[in-house]
FIMI-960969 format. One record per residue (C-alpha): residue number from 1; residue in one letter; chain; y, z, x. Coordinates in steps of 0.2 Angstrom, whole numbers. Layout:
// residues N
<i:NUM, aa:A, ch:A, north:Y, up:Z, east:X>
...
***
This chain:
// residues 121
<i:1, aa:X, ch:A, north:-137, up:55, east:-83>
<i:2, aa:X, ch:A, north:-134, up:36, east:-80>
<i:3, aa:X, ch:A, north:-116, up:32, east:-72>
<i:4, aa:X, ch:A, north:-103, up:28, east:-86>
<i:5, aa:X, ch:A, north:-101, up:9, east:-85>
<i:6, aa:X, ch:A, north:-86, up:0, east:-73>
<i:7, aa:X, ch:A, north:-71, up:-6, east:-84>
<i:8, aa:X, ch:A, north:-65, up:-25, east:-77>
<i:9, aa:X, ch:A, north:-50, up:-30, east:-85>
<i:10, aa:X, ch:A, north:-49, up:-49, east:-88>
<i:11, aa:X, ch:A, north:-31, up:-57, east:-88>
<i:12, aa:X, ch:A, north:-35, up:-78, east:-89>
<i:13, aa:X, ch:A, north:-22, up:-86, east:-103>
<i:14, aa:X, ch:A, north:-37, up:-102, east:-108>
<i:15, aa:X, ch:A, north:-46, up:-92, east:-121>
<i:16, aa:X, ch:A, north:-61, up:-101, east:-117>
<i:17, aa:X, ch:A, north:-63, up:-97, east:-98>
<i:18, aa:X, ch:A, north:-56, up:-80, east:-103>
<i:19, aa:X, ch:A, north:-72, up:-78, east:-116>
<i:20, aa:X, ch:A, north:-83, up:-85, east:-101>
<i:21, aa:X, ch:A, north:-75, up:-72, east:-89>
<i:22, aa:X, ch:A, north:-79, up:-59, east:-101>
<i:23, aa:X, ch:A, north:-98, up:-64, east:-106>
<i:24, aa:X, ch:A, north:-100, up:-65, east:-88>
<i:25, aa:X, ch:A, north:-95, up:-48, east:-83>
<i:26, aa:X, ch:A, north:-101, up:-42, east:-99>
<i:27, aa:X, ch:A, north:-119, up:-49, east:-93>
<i:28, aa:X, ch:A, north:-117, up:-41, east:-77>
<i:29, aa:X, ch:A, north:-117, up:-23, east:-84>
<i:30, aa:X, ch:A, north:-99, up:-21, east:-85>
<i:31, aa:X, ch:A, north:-88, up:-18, east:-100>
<i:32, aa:X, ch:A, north:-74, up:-31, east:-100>
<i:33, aa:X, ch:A, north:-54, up:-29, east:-108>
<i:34, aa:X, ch:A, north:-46, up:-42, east:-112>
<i:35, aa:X, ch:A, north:-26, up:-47, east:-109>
<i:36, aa:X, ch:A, north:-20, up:-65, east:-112>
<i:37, aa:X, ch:A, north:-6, up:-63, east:-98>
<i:38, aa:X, ch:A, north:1, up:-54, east:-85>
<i:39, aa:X, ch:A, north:13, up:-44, east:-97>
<i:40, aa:X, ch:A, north:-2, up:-40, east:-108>
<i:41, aa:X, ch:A, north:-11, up:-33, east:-94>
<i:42, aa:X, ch:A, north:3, up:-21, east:-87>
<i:43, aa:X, ch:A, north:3, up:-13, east:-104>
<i:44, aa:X, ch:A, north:-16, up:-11, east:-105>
<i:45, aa:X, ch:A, north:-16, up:-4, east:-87>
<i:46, aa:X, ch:A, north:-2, up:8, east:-92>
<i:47, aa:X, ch:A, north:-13, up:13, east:-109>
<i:48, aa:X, ch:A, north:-31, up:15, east:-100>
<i:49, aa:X, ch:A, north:-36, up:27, east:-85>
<i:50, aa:X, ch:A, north:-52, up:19, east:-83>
<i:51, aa:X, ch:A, north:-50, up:1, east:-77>
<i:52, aa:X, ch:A, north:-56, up:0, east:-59>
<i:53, aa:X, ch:A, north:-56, up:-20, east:-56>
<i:54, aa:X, ch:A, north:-42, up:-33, east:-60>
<i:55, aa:X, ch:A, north:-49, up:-52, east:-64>
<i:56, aa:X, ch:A, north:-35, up:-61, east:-65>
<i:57, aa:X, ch:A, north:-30, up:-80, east:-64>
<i:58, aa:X, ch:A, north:-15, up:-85, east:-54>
<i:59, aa:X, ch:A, north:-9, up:-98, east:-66>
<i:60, aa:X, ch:A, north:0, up:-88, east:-83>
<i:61, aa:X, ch:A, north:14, up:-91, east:-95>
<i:62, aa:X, ch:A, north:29, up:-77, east:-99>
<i:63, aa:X, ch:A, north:36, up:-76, east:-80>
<i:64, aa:X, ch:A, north:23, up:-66, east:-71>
<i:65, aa:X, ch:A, north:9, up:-76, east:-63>
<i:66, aa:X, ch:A, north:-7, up:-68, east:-57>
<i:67, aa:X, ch:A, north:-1, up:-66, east:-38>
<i:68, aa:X, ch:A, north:15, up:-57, east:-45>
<i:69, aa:X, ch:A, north:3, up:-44, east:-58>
<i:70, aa:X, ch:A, north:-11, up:-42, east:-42>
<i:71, aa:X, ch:A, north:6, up:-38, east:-32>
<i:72, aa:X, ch:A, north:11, up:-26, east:-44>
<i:73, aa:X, ch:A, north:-7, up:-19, east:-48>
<i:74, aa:X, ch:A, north:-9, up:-16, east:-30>
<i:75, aa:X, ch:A, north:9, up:-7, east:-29>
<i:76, aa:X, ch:A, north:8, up:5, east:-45>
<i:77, aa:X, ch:A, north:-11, up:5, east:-47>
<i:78, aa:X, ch:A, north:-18, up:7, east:-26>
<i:79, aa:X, ch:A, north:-37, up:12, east:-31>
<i:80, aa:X, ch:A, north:-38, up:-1, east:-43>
<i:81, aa:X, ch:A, north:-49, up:-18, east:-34>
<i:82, aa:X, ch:A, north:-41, up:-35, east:-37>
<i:83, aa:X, ch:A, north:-48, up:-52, east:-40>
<i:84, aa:X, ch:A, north:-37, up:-68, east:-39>
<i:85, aa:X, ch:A, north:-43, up:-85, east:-46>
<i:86, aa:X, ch:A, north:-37, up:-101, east:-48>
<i:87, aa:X, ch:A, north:-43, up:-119, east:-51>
<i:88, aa:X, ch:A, north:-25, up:-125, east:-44>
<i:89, aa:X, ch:A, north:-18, up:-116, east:-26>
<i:90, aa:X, ch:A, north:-29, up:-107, east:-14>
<i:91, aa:X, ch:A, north:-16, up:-95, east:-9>
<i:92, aa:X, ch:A, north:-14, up:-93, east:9>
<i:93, aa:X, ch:A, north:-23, up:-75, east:15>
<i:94, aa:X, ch:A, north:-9, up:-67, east:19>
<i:95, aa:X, ch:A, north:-3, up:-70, east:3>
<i:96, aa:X, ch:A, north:-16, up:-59, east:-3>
<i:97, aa:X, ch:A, north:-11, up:-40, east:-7>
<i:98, aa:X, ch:A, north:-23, up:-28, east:2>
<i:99, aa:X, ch:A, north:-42, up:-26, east:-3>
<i:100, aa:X, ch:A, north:-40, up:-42, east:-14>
<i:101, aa:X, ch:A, north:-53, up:-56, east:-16>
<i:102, aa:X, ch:A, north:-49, up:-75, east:-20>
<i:103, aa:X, ch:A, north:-62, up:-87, east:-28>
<i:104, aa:X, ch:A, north:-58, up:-104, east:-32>
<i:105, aa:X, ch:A, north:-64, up:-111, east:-50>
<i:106, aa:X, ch:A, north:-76, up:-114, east:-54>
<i:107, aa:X, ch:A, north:-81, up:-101, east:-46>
<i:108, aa:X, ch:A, north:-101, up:-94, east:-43>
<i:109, aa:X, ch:A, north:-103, up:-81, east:-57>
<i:110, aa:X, ch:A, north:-117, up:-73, east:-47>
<i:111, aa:X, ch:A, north:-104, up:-74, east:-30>
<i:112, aa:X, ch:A, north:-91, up:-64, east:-42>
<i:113, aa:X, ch:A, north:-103, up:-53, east:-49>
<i:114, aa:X, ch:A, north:-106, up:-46, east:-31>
<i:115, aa:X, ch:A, north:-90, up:-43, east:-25>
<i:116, aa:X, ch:A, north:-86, up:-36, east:-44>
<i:117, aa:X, ch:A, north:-103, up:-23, east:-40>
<i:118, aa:X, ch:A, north:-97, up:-20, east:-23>
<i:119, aa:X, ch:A, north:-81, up:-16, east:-27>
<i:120, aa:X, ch:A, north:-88, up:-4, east:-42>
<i:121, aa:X, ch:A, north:-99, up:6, east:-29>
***
């Protein structure tokens, strides 16, 4: 029996990088869902039971950012891994909620694609 695929969500507003972020986890053997915000992500996360990574940008519209949503995610969702770009801020560690990782774009698909199959294992 082959394991069931790893469910990433993507949360990126630019519906270009957001289609890149999926084709890219998508190609690394993972199924991707898609939110176009922070708001649209809580509401998945509270529909789905099988989403295990969060790939999410920092800078969103509608009032939550993506530090605020991996702060959240970290808070009602503990198991669930966390990843935190951004092409704007490099947040300072601290910053960080537990067990999160931060790339700055552009990032190195095949660098995110390891920590996104590390966290998976």
């Amino acid at each position: 029996m082959t394991p069931a695929k790893q469910v990433v969500l993507v949360v990126e507003d630019e519906p270009l990088l957001r289609m890149a972020a999926v084709d890219m986890i998508e190609a690394g053997g993972f199924i991707a869902v898609e939110a176009a915000d922070a708001t649209q992500a809580v509401e998945i996360l509270e529909n789905r039971l099988d989403i295990r990574i969060v790939f999410t940008d920092i800078d969103m519209p509608r009032g939550m950012d993506g530090m605020k949503l991996a702060a959240l995610v970290r808070d009602r969702w503990p198991p669930i891994h966390i990843i935190i770009t951004s092409g704007h801020v490099t947040p300072p560690a601290a910053s960080l909620p537990t067990e999160s990782v931060f790339f700055s774009k552009p990032y190195r698909e095949r660098e995110v694609l390891a920590t996104i199959r590390r966290m998976a294992a």
